[in-house]
N, C-alpha and C positions, 0 to 999 in steps of 0.2 A: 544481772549478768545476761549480756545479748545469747541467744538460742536457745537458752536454758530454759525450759517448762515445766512448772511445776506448779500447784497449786500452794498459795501463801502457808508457809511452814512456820510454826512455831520461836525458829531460832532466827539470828540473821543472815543474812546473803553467804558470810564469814565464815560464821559457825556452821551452817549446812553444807558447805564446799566441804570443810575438815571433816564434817560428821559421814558427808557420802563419801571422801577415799577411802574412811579405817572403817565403811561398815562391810560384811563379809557378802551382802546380798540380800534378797534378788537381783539383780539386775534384768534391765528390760534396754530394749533398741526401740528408738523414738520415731517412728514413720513417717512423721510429718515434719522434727527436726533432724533426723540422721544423724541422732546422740545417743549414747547411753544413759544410760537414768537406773538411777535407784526407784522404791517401792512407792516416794513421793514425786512421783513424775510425770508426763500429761497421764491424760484418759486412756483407759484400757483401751479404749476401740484405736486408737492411733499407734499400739506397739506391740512388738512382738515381745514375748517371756514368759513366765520368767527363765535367766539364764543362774547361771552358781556360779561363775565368774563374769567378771567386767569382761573378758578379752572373748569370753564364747557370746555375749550381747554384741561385740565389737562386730563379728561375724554371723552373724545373723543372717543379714542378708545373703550369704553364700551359703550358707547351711539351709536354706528354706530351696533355693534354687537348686542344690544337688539332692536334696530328698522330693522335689518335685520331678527333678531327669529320672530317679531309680522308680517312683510312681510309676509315672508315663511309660517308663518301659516293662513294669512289671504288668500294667493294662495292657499295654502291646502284645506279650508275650499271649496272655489267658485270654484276648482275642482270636488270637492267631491258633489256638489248640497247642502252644509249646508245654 
């Protein structure tokens, strides 16, 4: 399956596809293929997770970027003496 990352799994191409929609999680966002992935998916170091839903993995990226805006302004602030 083209994008798909995973390290060779036990079952076939078929039966992992079935096994990762009915499994309940983790799930994890794939940094290098901008996938979701269950718990057999590339290397830790290339994703972000885990998530408890596929759809909070889905957004990942938008979730990292607005808790890094609410960071950056809460260092602004305790810079600034507020």
């Amino acid at each position: 399956m083209e994008g798909w990352c995973h390290t060779p799994a036990r079952a076939g191409p078929s039966d992992r596809t079935e096994e990762a929609a009915l499994a309940g999680g983790p799930w994890f966002f794939c940094l290098k293929h901008h996938t979701v992935e269950d718990r057999d998916g590339c290397a830790e170091r290339h994703r972000l997770g885990p998530y408890e839903t596929r759809e909070e993995a889905e957004h990942a990226l938008q979730s990292v970027a607005e808790r890094e805006q609410k960071l950056t302004a809460e260092d602004r602030a305790w810079q600034d003496g507020d």
